[in-house]
FINU-930493 format. One line per field, with one value per atom (N, C-alpha, C): residue in one letter; x, y, z; residue number from 1. Coordinates in Angstrom, 1 decimal, always signed. Layout:
residues N
r A, ...
xx X, ...
yy Y, ...
zz Z, ...
k NUM, ...
end
This chain:
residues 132
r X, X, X, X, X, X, X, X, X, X, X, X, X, X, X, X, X, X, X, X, X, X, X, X, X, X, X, X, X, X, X, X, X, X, X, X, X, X, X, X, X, X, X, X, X, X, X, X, X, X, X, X, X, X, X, X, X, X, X, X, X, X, X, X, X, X, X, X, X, X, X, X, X, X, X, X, X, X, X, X, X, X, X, X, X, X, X, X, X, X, X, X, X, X, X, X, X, X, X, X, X, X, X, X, X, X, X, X, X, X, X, X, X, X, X, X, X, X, X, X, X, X, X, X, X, X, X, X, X, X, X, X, X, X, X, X, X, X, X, X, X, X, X, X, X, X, X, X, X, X, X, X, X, X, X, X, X, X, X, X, X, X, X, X, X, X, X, X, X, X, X, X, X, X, X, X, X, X, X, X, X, X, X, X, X, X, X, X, X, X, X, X, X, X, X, X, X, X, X, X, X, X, X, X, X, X, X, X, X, X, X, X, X, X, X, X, X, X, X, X, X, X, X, X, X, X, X, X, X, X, X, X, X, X, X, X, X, X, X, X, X, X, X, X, X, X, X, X, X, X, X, X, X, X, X, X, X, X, X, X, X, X, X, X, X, X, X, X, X, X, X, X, X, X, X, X, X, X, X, X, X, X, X, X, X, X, X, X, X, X, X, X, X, X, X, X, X, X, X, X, X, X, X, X, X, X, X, X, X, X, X, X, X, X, X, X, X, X, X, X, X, X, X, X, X, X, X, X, X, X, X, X, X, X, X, X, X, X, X, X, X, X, X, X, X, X, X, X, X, X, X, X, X, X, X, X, X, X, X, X, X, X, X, X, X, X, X, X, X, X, X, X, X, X, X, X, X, X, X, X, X, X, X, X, X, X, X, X, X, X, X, X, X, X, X, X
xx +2.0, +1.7, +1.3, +0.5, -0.4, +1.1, +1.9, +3.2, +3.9, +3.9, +5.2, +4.6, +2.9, +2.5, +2.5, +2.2, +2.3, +4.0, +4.8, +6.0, +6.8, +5.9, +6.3, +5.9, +4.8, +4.1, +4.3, +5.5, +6.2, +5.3, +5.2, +4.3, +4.6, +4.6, +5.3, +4.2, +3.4, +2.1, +2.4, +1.3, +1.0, -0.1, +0.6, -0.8, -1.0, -1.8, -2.4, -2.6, -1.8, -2.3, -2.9, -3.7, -4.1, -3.3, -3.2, -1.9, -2.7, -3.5, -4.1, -3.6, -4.0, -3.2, -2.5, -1.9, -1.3, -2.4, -3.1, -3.4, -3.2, -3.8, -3.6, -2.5, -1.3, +0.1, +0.3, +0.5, +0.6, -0.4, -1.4, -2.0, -1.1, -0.9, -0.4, +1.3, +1.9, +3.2, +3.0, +1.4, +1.3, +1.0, +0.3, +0.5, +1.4, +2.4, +3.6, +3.5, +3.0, +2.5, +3.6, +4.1, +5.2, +6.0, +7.4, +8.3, +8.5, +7.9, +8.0, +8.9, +10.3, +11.2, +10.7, +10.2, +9.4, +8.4, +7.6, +6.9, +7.2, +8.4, +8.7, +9.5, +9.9, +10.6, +9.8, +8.6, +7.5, +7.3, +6.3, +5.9, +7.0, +8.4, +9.3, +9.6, +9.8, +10.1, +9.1, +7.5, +6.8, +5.2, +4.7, +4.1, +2.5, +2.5, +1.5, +1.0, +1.9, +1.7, +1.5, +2.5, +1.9, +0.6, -0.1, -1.5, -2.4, -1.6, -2.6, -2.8, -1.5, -1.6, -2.4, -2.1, -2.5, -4.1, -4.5, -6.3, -6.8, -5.9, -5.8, -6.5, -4.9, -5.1, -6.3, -6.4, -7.3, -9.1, -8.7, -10.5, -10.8, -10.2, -10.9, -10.0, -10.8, -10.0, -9.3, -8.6, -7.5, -8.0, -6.8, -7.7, -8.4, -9.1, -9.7, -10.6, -10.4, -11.5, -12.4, -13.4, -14.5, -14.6, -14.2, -13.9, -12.2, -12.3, -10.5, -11.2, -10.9, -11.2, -9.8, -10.3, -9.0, -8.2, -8.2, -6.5, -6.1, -6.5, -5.8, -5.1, -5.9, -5.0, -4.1, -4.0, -3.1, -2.1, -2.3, -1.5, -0.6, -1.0, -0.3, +0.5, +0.1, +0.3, +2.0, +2.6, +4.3, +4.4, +4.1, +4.8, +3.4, +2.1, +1.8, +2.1, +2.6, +2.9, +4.9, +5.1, +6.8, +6.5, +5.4, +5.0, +4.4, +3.5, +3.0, +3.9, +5.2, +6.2, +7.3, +7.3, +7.9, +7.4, +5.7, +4.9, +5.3, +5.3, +5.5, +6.9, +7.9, +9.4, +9.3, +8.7, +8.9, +8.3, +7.6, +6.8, +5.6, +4.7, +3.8, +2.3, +2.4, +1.5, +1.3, +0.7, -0.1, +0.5, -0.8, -0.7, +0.3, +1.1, +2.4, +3.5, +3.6, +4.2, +3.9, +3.1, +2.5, +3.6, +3.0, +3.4, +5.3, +5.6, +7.2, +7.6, +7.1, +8.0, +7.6, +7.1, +6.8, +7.3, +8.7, +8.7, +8.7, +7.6, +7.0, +7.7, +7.8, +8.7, +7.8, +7.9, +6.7, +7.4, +6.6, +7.2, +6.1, +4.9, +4.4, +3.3, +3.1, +2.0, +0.5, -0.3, -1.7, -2.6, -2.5, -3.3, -4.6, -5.9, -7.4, -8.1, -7.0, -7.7, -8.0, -8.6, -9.4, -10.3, -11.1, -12.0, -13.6, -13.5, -14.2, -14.8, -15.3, -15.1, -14.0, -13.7, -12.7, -11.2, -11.1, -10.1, -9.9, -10.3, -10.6, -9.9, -10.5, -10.6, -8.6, -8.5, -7.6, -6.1, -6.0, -5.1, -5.3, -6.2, -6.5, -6.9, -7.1, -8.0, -6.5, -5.3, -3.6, -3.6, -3.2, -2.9, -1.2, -0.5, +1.0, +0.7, +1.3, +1.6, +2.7, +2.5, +4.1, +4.1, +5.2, +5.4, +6.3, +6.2, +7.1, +7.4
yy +27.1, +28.3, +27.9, +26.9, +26.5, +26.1, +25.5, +24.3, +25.7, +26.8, +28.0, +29.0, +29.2, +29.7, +28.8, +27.5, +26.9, +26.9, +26.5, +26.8, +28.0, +28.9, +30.4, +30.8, +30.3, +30.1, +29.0, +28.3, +27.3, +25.9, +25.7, +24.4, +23.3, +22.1, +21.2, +21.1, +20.7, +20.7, +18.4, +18.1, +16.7, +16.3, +15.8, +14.9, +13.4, +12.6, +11.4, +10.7, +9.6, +9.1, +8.1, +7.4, +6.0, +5.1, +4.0, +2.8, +2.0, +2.3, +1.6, +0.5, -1.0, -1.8, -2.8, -2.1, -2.5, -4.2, -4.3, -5.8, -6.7, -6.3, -7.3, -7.9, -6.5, -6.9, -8.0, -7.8, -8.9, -10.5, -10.3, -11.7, -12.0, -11.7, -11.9, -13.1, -11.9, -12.6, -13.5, -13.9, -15.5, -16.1, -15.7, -17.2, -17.5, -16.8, -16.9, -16.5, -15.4, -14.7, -13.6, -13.4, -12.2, -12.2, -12.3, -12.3, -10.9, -11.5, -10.2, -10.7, -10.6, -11.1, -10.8, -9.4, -8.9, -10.0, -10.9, -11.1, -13.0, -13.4, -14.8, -14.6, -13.2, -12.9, -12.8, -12.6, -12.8, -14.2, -14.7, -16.0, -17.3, -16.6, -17.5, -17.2, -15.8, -15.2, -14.8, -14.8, -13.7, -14.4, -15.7, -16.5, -15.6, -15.1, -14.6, -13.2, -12.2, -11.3, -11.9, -12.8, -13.2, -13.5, -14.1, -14.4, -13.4, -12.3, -11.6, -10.1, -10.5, -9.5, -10.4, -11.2, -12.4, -12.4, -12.0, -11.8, -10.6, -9.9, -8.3, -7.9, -8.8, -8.6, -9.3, -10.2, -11.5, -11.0, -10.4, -10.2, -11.6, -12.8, -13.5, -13.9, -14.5, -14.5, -15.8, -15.3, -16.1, -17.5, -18.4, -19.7, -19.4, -20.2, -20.2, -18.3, -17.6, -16.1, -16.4, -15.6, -15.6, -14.1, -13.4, -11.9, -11.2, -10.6, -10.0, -8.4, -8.6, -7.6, -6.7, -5.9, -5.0, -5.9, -7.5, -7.7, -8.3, -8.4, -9.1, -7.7, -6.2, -5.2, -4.8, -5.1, -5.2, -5.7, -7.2, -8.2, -7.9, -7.6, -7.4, -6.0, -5.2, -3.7, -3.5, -4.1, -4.2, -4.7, -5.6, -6.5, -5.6, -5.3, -4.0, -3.1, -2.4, -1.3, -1.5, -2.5, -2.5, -3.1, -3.7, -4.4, -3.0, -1.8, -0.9, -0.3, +0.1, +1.4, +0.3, -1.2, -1.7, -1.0, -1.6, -1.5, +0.1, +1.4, +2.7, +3.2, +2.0, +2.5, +1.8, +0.7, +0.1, +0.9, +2.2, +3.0, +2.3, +1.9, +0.9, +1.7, +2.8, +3.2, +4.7, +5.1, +6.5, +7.5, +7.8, +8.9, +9.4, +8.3, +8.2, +8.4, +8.6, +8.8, +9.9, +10.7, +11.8, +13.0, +12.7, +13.4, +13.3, +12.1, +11.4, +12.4, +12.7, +13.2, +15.1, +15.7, +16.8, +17.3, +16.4, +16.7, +16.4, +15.3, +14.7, +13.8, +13.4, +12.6, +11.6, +10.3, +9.7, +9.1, +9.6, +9.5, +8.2, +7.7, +6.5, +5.9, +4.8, +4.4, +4.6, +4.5, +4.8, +3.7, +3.0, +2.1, +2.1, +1.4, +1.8, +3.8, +3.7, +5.6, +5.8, +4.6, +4.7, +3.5, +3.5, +2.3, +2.7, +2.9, +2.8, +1.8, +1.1, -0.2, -0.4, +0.8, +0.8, +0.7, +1.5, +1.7, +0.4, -0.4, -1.6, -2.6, -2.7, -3.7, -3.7, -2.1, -2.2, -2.2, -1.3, -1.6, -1.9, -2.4, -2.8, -1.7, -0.9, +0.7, +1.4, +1.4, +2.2, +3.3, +4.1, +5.1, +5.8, +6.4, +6.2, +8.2, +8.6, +10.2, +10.6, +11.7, +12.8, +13.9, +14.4, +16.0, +16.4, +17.9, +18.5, +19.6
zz -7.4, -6.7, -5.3, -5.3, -4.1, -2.7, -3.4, -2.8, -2.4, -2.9, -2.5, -1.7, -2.0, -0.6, +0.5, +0.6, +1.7, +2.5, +1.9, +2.0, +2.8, +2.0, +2.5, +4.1, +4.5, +5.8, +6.4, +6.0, +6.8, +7.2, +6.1, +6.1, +5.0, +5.0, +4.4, +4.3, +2.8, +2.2, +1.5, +2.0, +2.3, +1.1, +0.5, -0.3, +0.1, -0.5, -0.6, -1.5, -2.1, -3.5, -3.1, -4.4, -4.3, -4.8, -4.6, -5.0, -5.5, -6.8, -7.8, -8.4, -7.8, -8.9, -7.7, -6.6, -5.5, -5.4, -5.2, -4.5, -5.3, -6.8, -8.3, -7.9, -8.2, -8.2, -7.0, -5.7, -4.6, -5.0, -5.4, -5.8, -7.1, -7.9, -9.0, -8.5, -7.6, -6.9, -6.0, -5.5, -5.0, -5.3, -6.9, -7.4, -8.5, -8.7, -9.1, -10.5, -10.4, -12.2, -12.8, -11.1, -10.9, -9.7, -10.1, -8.8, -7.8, -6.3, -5.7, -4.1, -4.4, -3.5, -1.7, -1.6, -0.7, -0.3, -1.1, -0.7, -0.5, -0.7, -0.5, +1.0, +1.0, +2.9, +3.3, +3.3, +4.3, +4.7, +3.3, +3.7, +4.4, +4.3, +5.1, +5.9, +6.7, +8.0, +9.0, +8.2, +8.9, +8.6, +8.7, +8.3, +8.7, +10.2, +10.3, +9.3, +9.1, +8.5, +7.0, +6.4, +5.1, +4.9, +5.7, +5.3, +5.7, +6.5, +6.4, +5.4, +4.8, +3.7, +2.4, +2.2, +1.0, +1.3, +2.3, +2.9, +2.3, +3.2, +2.3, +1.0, +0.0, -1.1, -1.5, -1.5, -1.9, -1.7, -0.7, +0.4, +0.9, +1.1, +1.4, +2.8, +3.5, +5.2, +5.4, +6.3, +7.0, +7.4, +7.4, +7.8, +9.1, +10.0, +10.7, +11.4, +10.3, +10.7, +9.6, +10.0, +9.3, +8.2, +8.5, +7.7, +7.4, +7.0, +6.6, +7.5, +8.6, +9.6, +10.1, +11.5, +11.7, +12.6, +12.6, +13.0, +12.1, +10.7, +9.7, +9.3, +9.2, +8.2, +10.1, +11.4, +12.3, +12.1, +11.9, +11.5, +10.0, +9.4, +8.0, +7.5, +8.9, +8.4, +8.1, +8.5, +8.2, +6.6, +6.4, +5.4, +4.3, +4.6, +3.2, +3.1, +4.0, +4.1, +3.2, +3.2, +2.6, +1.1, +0.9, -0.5, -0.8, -0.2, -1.3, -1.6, -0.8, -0.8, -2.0, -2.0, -3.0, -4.1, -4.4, -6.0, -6.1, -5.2, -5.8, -6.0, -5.4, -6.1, -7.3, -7.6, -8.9, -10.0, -9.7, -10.5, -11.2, -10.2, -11.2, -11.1, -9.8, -9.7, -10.2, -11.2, -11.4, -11.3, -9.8, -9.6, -8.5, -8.0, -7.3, -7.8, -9.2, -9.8, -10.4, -10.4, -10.9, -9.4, -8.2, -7.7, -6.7, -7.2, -6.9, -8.7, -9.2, -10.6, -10.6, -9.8, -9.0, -7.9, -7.2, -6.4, -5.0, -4.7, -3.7, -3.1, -1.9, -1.3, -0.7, -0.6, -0.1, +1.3, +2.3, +3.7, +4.6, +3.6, +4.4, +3.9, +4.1, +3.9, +5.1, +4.4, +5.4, +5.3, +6.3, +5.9, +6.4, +5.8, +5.5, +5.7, +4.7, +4.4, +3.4, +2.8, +1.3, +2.2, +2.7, +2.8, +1.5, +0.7, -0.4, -0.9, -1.7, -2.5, -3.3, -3.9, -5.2, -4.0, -3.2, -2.5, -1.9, -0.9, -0.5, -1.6, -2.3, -3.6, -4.0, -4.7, -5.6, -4.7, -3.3, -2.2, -1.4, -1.1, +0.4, +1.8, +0.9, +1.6, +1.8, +1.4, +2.1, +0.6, +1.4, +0.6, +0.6, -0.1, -0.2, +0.7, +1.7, +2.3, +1.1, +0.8, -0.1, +1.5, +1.2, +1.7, +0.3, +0.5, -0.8, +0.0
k 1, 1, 1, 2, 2, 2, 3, 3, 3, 4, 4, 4, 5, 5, 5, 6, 6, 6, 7, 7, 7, 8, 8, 8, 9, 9, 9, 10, 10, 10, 11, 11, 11, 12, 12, 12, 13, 13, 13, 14, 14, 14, 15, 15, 15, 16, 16, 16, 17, 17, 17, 18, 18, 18, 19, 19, 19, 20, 20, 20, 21, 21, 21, 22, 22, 22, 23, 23, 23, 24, 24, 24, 25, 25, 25, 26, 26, 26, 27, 27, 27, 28, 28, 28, 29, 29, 29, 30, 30, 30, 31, 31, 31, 32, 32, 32, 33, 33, 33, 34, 34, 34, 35, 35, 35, 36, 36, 36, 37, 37, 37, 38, 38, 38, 39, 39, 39, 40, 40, 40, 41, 41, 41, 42, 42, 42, 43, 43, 43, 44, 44, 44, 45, 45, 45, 46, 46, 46, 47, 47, 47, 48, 48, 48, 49, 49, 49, 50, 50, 50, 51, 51, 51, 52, 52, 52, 53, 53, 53, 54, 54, 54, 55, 55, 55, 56, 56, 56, 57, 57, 57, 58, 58, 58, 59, 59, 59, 60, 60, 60, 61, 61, 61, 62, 62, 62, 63, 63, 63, 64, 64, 64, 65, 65, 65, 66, 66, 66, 67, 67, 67, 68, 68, 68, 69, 69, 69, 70, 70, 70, 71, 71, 71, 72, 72, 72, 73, 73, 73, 74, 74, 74, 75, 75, 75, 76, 76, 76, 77, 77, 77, 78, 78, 78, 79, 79, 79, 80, 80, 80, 81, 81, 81, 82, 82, 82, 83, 83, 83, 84, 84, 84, 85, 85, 85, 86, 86, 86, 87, 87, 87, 88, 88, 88, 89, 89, 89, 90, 90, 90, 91, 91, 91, 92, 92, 92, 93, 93, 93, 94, 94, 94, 95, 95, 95, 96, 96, 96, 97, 97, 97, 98, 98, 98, 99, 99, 99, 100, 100, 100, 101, 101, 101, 102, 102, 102, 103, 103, 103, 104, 104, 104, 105, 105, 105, 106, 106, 106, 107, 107, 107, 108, 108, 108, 109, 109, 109, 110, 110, 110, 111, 111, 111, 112, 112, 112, 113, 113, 113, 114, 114, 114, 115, 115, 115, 116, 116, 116, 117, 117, 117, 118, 118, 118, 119, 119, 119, 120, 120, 120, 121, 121, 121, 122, 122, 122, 123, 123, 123, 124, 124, 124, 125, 125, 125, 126, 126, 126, 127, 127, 127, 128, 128, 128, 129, 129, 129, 130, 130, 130, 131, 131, 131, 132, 132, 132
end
């Protein structure tokens, strides 16, 4: 009802999911628990972004920084932003799936718009945009 009023008044109505699970999954694929091809093109073509997604995920910082700060999620925003939109085509996530099987089209990643603990922790603060 909500999606056909907005519609009706010519508005493409936007949600936000969380990508629960997303960082596990990336640690998991570096230390080779799980093949994530996405994520061996990095660390061969894109050395800087790989570590700073692997920080990301990890929370623990880059060599020579003292924190996983905002030029590590600068530095990495390409290669997480292609590894979260990977883990939510592979259907691994939820409630991305809840709203990709409703309808929803996922048009981007957001990155630190969950800076929560939980958010932080489980994706690295990115959240997946739908429009419907």
């Amino acid at each position: 009802m909500a999606l056909e009023d907005s519609k009706s008044q010519g508005e493409d109505p936007v949600a936000l999911s969380t990508i629960d699970g997303l960082s596990r999954w990336i640690v998991g694929g570096i230390e080779g628990k799980n093949e994530i091809a996405l994520l061996n093109e990095l660390k061969s073509s894109d050395e800087t972004s790989f570590e700073a997604c692997k920080a990301i995920a990890t929370g623990i910082p880059r060599p020579g920084h003292s924190v996983v700060g905002q030029g590590t999620y600068r530095d990495g925003e390409g290669g997480w932003g292609q590894l979260a939109t990977e883990y939510i085509n592979l259907n691994m996530s939820e409630e991305a799936n809840l709203y990709l099987e409703n309808g929803g089209k996922l048009v981007g990643i957001d990155n630190l718009a969950d800076t929560s603990r939980e958010g932080m922790m489980g994706a690295g603060g990115s959240m997946a945009r739908f429009t419907f």
